[in-house]
C-alpha positions as CSV (number, residue, x, y, z in Angstrom):
1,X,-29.7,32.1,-2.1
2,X,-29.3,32.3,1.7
3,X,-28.9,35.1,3.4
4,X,-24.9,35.3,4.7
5,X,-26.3,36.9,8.1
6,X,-28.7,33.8,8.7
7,X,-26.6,31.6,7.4
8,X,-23.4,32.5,9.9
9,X,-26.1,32.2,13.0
10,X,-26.8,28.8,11.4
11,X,-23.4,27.7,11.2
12,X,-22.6,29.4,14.7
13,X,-25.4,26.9,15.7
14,X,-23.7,24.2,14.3
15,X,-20.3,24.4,15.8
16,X,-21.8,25.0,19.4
17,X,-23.9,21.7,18.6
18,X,-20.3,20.0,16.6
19,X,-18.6,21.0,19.9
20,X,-20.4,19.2,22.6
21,X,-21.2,15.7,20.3
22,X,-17.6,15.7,19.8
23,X,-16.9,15.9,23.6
24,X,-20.0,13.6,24.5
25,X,-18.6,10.6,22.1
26,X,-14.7,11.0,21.6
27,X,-13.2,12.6,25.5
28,X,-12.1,9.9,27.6
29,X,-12.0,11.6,31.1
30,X,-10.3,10.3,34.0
31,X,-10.8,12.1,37.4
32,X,-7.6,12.5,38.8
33,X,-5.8,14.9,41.3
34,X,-6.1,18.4,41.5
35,X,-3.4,21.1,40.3
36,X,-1.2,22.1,43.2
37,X,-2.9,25.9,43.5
38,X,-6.5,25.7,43.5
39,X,-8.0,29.4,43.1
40,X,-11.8,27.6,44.6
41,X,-15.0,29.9,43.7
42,X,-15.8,31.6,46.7
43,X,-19.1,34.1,45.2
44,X,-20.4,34.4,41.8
45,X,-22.9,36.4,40.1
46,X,-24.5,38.3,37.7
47,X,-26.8,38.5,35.3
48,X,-27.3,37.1,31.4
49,X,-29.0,40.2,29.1
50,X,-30.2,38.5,25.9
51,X,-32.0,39.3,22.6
52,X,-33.9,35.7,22.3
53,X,-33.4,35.5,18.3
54,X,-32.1,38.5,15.5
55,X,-34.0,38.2,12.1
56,X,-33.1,40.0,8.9
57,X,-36.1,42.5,9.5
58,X,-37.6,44.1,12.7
59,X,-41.1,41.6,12.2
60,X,-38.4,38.9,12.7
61,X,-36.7,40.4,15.4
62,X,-37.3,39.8,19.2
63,X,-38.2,43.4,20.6
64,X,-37.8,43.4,23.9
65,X,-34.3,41.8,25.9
66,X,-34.5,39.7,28.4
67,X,-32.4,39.6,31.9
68,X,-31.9,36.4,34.2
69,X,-29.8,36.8,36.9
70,X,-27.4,34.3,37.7
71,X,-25.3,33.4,40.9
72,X,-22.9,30.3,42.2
73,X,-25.9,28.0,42.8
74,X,-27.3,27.7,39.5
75,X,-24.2,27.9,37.6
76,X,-22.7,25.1,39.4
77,X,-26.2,23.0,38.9
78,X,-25.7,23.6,34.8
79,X,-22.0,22.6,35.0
80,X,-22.9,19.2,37.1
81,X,-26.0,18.3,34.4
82,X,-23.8,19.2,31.5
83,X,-20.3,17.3,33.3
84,X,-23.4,14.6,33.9
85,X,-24.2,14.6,29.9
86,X,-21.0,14.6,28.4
87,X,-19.3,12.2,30.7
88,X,-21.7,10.1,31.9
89,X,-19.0,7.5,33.4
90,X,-17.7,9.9,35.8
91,X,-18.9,10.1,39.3
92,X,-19.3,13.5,40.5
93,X,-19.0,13.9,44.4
94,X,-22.0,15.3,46.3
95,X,-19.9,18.9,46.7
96,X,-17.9,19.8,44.0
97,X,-16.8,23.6,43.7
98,X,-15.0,25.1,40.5
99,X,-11.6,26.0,40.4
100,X,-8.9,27.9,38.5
101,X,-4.8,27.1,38.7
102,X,-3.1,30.4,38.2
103,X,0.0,28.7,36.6
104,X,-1.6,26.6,34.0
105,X,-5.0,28.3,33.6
106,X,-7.4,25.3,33.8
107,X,-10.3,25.6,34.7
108,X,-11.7,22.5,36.9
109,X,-13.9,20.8,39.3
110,X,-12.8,19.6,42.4
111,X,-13.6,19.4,46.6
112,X,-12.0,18.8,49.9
113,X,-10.6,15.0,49.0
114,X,-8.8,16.0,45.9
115,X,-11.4,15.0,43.4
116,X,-10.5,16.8,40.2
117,X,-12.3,17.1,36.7
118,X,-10.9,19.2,34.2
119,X,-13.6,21.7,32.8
120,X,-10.8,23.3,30.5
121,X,-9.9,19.9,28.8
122,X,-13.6,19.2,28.0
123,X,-14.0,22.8,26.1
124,X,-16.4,23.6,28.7
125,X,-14.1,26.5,30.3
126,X,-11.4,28.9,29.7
127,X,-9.6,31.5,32.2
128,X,-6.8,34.1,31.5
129,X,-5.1,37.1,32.6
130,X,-5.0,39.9,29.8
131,X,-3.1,42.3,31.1
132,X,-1.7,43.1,35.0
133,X,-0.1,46.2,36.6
134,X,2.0,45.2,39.5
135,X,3.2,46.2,42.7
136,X,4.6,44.4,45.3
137,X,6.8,44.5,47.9
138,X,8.6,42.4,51.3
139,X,7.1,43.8,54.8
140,X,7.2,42.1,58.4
141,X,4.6,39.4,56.8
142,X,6.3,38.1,54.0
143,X,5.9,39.8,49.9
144,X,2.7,41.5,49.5
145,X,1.6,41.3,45.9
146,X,-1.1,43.9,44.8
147,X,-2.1,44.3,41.4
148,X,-5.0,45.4,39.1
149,X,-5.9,42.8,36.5
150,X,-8.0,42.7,33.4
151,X,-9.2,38.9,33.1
152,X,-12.0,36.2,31.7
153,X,-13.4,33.6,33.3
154,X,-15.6,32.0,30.2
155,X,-17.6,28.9,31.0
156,X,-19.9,27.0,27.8
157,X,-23.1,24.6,28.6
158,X,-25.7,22.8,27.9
159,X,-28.4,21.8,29.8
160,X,-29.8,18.4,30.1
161,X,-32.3,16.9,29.3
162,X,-33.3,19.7,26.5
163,X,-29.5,20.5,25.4
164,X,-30.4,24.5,25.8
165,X,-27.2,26.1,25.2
166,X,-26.1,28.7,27.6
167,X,-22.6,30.8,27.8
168,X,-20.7,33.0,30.6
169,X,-18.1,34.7,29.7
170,X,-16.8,36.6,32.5
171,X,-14.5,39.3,31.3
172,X,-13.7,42.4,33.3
173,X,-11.0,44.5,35.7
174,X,-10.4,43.6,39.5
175,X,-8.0,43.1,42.0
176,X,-5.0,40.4,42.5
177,X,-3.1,40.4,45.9
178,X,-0.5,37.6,46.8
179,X,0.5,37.3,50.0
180,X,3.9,34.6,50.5
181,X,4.0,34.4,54.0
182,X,7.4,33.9,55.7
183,X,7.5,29.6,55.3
184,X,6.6,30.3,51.5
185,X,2.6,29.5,51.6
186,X,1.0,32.4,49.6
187,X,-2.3,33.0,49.5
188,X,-3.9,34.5,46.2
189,X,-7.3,36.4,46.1
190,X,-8.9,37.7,42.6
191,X,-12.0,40.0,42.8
192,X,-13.8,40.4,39.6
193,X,-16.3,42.7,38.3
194,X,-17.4,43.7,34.4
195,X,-19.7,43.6,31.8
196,X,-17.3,43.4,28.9
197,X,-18.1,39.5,28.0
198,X,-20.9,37.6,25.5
199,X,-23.8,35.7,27.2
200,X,-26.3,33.4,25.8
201,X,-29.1,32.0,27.7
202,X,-31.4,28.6,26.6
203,X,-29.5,29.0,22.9
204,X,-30.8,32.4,22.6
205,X,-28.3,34.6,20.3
206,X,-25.3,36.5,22.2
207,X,-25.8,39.5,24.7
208,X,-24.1,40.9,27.6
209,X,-22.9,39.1,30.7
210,X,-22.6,41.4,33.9
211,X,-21.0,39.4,36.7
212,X,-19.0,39.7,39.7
213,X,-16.8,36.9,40.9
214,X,-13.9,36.2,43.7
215,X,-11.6,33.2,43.5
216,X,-8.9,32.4,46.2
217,X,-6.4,29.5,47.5
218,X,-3.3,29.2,49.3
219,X,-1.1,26.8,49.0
220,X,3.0,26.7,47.8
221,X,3.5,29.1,44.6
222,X,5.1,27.6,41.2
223,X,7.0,30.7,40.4
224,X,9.9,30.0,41.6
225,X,10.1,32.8,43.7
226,X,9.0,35.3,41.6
227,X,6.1,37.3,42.7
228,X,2.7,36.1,40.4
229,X,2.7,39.0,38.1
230,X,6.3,38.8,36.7
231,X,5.8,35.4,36.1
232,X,2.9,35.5,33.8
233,X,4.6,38.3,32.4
234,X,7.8,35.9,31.3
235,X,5.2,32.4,31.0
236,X,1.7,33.4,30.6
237,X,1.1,36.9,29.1
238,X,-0.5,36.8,25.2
């Protein structure tokens, strides 16, 4: 009879393998235009602390952690390789930076001439706000928007050509301030630090993943004139 421990890591094994043969032979991608507010990646990183493999006993156990430290450079090589892998039809500009839109929560790649390639649709990437405490007010510049955030930036891949499977996810407490200047442009700038998300490094089995990040963009808001907060509170809040 298997054991129900090793048999859930088996199955967790499984899905993550299900998940990215599903994407490789059924998603149709089409590069198209980016969202109207690109947050683009300005720093990232971090580090990934892993227990290579749990067994059912100590002998079977890896004894000692292991810590790989991460940053914007080598993330964005493993998301190019495994964009490369799954959709092999898709010509990836030499620069490409991530992205997030605030309004819709994707998650994408994109650079200076528009390119865009949806990380979120391809199960590659999630983002979301869990929980914001506003304050914001008008002043001789325009609204000011300052808030403190709990959010998740989770990105899932696999590395080609040995299909390691590696996972960030990014969750922790930061700063959000919005500034709408007087013509309506606001500019948005997330800071994020924590320790609070799962990591996995070359299919090893979950750990902790420390990371710092900032993201920020300006362009017209899609609030309708409310400031950012209140209108994830009314669209976007779980």
């Amino acid at each position: 009879m298997n054991h129900p421990v090793k048999e859930e890591r088996q199955n967790m094994k499984r899905i993550q393998i299900l998940l990215f043969a599903v994407v490789a032979w059924a998603l149709v991608v089409v590069p198209g235009k980016a969202p109207a507010f690109p947050l683009l990646l300005r720093s990232l990183s971090g580090k990934l602390i892993t227990t290579d493999h749990y067994g059912l006993v100590p002998a079977t156990t890896t004894t000692n952690y292991t810590v790989k430290t991460f940053n914007t450079k080598s993330v964005m090589l493993l998301i190019t390789n495994t964009v490369k892998s799954i959709a092999p039809s898709v010509v990836l500009p030499q620069k490409v930076t991530l992205a997030v839109e605030p309004y819709t929560r994707d998650v994408f790649l994109t650079n200076s001439d528009g390119f865009y390639f949806s990380l979120s649709a391809s199960n590659l990437a999630d983002f979301a706000f869990f929980q914001i405490a506003t304050r914001f007010n008008d002043s001789s510049v325009g609204t000011v928007e300052t808030d403190v955030v709990n959010a998740a930036l989770d990105i899932r891949l696999i590395h080609d050509p040995d299909f390691k499977y590696y996972q960030f996810d990014m969750v922790g407490s930061g700063n959000l301030t919005v500034v709408i200047n007087r013509k309506g442009v606001a500019t948005m700038t997330l800071t994020l630090k924590g320790d609070a998300g799962a990591g996995v490094d070359q299919d090893s089995d979950p750990g902790i993943c420390r990371s710092e990040y900032v993201l920020k963009g300006s362009d017209m808001p899609q609030a309708d004139g409310l400031p950012y907060s209140v209108y994830w509170w009314n669209h976007l809040s779980p």
